[in-house]
C-alpha positions in Angstrom: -10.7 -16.2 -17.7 -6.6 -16.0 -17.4 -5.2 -17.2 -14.2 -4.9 -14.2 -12.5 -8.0 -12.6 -12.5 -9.4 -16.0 -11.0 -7.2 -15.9 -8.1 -8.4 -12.3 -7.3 -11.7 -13.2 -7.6 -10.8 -16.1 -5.3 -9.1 -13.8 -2.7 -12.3 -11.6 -3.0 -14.1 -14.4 -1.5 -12.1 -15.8 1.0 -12.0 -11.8 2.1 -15.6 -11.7 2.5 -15.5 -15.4 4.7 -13.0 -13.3 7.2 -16.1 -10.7 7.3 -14.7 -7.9 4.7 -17.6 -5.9 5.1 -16.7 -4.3 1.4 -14.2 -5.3 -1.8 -13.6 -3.9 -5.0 -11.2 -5.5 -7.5 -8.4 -3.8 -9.9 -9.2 0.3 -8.5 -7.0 3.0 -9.1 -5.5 4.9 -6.3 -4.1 7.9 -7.0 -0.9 8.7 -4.8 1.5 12.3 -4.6 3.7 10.7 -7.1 1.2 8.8 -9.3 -1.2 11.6 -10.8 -2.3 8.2 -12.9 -3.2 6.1 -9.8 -1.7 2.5 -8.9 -3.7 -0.2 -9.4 -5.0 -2.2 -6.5 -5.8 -5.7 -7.1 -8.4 -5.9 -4.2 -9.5 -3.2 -1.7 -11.4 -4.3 1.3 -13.0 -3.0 4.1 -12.3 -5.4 7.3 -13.9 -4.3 10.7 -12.0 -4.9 13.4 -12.7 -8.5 14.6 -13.1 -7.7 18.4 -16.2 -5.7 17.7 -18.5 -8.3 17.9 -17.3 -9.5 21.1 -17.8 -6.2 22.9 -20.9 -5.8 21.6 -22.2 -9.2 22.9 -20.5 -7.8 26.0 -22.7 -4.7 26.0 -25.8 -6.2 24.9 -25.5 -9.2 27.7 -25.2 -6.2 30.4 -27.8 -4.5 29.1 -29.9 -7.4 29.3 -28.1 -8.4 33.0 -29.2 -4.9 33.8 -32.4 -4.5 32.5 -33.3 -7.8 34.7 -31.8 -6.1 38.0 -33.9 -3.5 37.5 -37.0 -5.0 37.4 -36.7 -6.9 39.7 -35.6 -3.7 42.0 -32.4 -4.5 42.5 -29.1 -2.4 44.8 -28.9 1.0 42.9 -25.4 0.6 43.0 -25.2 -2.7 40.8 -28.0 -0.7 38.1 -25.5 2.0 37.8 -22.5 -0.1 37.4 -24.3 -2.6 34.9 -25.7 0.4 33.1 -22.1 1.8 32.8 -20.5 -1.7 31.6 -23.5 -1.7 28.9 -22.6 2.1 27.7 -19.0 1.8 27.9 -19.1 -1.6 26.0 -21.7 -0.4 23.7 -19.2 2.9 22.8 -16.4 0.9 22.5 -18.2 -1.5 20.0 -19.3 1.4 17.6 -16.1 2.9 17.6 -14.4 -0.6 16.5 -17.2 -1.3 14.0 -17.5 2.3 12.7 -13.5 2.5 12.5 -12.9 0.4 9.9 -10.0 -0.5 7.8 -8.8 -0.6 4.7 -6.7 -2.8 3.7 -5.0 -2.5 0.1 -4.1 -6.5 -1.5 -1.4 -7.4 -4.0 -2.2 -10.4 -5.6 0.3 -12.9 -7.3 -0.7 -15.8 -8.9 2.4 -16.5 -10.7 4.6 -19.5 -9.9 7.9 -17.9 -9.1 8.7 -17.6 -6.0 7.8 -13.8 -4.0 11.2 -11.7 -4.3 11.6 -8.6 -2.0 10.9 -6.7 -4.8 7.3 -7.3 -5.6 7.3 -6.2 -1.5 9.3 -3.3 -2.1 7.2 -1.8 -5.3 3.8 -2.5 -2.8 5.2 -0.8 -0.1 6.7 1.9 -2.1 3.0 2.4 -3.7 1.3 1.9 -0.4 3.3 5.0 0.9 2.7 7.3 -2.2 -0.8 6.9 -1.7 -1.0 7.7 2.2 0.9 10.6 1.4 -1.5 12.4 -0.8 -3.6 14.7 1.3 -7.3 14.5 -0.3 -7.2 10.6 -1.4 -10.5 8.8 -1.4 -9.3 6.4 1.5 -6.0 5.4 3.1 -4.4 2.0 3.3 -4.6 1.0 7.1 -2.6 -1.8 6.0 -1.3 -3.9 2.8 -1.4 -7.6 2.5 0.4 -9.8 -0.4 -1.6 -12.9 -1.3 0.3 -15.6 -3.6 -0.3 -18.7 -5.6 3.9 -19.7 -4.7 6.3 -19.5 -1.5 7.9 -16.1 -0.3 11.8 -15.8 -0.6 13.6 -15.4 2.8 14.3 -11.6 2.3 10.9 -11.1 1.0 9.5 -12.2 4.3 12.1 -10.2 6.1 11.1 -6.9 4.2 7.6 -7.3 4.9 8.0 -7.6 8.8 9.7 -4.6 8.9 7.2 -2.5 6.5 3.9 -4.3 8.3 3.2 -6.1 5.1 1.0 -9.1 6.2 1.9 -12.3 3.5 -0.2 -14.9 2.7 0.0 -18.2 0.7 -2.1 -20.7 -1.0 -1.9 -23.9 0.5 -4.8 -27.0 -0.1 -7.3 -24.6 -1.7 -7.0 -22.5 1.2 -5.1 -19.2 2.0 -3.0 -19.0 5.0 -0.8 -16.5 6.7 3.1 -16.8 6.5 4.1 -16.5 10.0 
């Protein structure tokens, strides 16, 4: 197995640690410009983090308020604990149901990142959101590499919301 294709497979697993509820590895997106399709190295499916919070938010009022009323408690704390619980509970499904996808370049080369390697994802990134019936939409684009990002490299991604992260002691870390 060449280099490459193990660091994917490396970043698919650390994906699925962070709770990536789905990845694929080397897909083909199709984009306005590219009839042919780019190729994502890994697409994954991340839900947003906060949603298991707020649902152990809802469920603990739910259980708060199932409590109060059996025991025949002030109608006005059931009805505000049974709101907290149903607000808590929507909110939950919407953040676990909205889901996104996030579209990852991997480099496992040991150059250093150059803005360009930035520039060609986020050029790619954009042709795909573009096209009007594509399978799914990058919510967002991360670059994963084996070797240190170049100073404009970091730059450009900031301002294009391109999240960068590097190898460091067998684990992968974000470059803040």
């Amino acid at each position: 197995m060449n280099n490459g294709i193990s660091f994917e497979n490396a970043v698919e697993r650390w994906l699925k640690k962070r709770g990536a509820r789905f990845t694929e590895k080397r897909v083909r997106q199709r984009g306005r410009v590219a009839a042919h399709g780019h190729e994502v190295d890994v697409h994954a499916i991340v839900s947003n983090p906060a949603w298991r919070r707020t649902s152990q938010i809802s469920l603990g009022a739910a259980m708060v308020g199932s409590v109060v009323a059996f025991f025949d408690g002030a109608a006005e704390l059931q009805t505000a604990l049974l709101i907290v619980a149903s607000a808590a509970f929507v909110v939950s499904c919407l953040m676990y149901f909205g889901p996104r996808h996030v579209w990852v370049e991997v480099k496992s080369g040991d150059g250093t990142v150059r803005r360009d390697v930035v520039w060609k994802l986020v050029n790619q990134v954009e042709d795909v959101r573009t096209l009007p019936d594509a399978p799914w939409y990058p919510s967002e684009a991360w670059l994963v590499a084996r070797s240190r990002f170049d100073v404009d490299a970091l730059s450009f991604a900031r301002q294009h919301g391109v999240r960068c992260f590097v190898e460091q002691a067998g684990d992968i870390r974000e470059v803040v």
